[in-house]
C-alpha positions in Angstrom: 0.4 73.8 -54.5 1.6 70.3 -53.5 -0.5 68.3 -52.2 0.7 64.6 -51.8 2.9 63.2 -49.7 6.4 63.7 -50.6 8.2 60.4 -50.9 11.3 59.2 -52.7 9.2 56.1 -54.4 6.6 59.3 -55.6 9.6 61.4 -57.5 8.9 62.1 -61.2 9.3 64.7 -64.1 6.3 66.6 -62.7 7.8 66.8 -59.3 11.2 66.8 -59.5 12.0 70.6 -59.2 9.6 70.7 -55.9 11.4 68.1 -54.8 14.7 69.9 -55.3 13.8 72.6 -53.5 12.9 70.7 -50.7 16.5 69.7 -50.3 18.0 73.5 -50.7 15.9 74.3 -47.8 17.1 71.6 -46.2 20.6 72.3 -46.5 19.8 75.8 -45.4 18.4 75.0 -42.4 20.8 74.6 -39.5 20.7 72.6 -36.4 19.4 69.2 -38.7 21.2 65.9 -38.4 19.8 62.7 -40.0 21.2 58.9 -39.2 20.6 56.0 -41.3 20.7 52.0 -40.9 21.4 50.1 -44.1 20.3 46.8 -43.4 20.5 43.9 -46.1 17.6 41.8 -45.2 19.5 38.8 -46.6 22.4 39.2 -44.2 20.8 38.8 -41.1 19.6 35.4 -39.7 16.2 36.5 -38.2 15.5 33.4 -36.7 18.6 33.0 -34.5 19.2 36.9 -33.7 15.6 38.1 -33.2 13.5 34.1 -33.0 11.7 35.2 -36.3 10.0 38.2 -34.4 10.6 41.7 -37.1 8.9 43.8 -34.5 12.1 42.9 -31.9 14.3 43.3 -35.2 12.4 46.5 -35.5 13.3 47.8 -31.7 17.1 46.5 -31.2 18.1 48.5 -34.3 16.2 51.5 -33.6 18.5 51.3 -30.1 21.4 50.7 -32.4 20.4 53.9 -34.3 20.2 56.2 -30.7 22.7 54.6 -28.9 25.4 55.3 -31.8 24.3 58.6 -32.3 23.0 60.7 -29.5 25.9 62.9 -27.7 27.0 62.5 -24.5 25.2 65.0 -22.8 22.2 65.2 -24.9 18.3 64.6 -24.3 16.4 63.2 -27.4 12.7 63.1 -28.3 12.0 61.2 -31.3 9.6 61.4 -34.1 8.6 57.9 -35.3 6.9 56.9 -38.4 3.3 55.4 -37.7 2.9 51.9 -38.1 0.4 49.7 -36.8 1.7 46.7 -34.3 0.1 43.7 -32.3 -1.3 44.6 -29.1 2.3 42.7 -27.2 4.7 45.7 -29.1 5.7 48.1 -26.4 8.3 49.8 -29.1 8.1 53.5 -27.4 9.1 51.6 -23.9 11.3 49.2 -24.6 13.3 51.0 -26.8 12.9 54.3 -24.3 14.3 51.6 -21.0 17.2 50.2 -23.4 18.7 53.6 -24.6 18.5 55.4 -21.0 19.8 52.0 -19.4 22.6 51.9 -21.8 23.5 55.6 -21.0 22.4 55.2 -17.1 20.7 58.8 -17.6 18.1 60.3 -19.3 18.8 60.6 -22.6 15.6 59.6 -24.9 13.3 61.8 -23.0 10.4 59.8 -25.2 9.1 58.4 -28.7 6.1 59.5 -30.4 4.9 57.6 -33.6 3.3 60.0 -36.1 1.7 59.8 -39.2 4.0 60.9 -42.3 1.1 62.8 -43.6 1.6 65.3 -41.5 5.4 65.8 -40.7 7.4 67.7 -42.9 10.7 66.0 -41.5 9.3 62.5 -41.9 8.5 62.9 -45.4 12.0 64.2 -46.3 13.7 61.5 -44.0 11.5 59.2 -46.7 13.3 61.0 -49.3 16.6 60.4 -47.7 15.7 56.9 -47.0 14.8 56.4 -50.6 17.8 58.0 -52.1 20.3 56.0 -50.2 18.5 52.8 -50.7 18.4 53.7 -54.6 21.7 54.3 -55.0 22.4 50.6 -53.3 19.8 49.1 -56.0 21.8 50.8 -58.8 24.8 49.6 -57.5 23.9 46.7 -57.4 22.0 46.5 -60.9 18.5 45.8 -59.1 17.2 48.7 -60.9 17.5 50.4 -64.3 17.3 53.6 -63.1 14.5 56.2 -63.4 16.4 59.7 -64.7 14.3 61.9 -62.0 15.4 60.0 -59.2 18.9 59.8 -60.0 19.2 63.4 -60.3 17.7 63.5 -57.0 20.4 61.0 -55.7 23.1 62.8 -57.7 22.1 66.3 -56.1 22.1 64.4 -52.7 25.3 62.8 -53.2 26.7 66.2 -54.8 25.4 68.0 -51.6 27.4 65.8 -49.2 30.2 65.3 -51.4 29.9 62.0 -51.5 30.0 59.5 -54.8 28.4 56.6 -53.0 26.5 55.6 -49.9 27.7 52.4 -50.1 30.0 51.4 -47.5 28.3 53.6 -45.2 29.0 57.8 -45.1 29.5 60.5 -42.2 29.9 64.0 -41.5 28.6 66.3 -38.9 24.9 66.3 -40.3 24.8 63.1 -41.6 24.9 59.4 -40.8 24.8 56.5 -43.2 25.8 53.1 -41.0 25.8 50.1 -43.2 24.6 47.3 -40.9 27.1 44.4 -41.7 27.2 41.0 -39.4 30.8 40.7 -37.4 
């Protein structure tokens, strides 16, 4: 008997056990893998890298993302979160061309943008998302901290046995890259 969306940002005392059982059933449930780009906004010079254009931004690191973690003889479909863009953004193609021409095969077989409302696996990726990025705020004394979602992020972090995200984590299931200029 839940009915909103399930988001990290939406995680409070009248939630949080739901919430904790969404990740048992995650860990249960084999055959997942999850990568994950840390980006600090403030690192990047937008206007040299990407001329000021986020939606470019937006498609080189999704190819990052791919290119760093599909296998070599593996054929992808991804599930992309909806989000509106100008009429010019050709994100499905461009990204689709860049990862296959950077393999020379077929390997992203497609992208299809969805709405979150309706995709179990986006909605946790959100809580993922969310989690990591929380525990780089608190780190980094940009929050206070709300108790619900650090015992979320502790149960996560206690899950993967891992203390901190920062730095960037990995194991066979999961991938944390922390985006840092060379």
């Amino acid at each position: 008997k839940f009915y909103d969306e399930i988001k990290f940002n939406k995680i409070s005392r009248k939630n949080i056990k739901f919430i904790l059982k969404i990740l048992d059933l995650v860990f249960i449930t084999p055959g997942l893998k999850f990568s994950f780009f840390v980006i600090n906004k403030d690192d990047i010079d937008f206007q040299t890298e990407f001329k000021n254009n986020l939606w470019l931004a937006y498609e080189v690191f999704a190819e990052k993302l791919l290119i760093g973690n599909i296998s070599p003889r593996e054929i992808v479909t991804v599930l992309a979160d909806y989000v509106t863009t100008p009429p010019d953004v050709k994100f499905e193609v461009n990204v689709k061309h860049s990862v296959n021409n950077h393999f020379q095969r077929l390997a992203l077989a497609g992208i299809c943008r969805v709405d979150s409302k309706g995709v179990n696996l986006i909605q946790i990726i959100d809580l993922f998302l969310g989690s990591i990025a929380y525990c780089y705020k608190l780190e980094n004394k940009m929050v206070k901290g709300d108790n619900n979602k650090i015992k979320f992020l502790k149960e996560f972090q206690k899950r993967l046995k891992v203390t901190t995200f920062t730095g960037g984590f990995r194991n066979s299931d999961f991938n944390v890259f922390e985006y840092r200029l060379k």
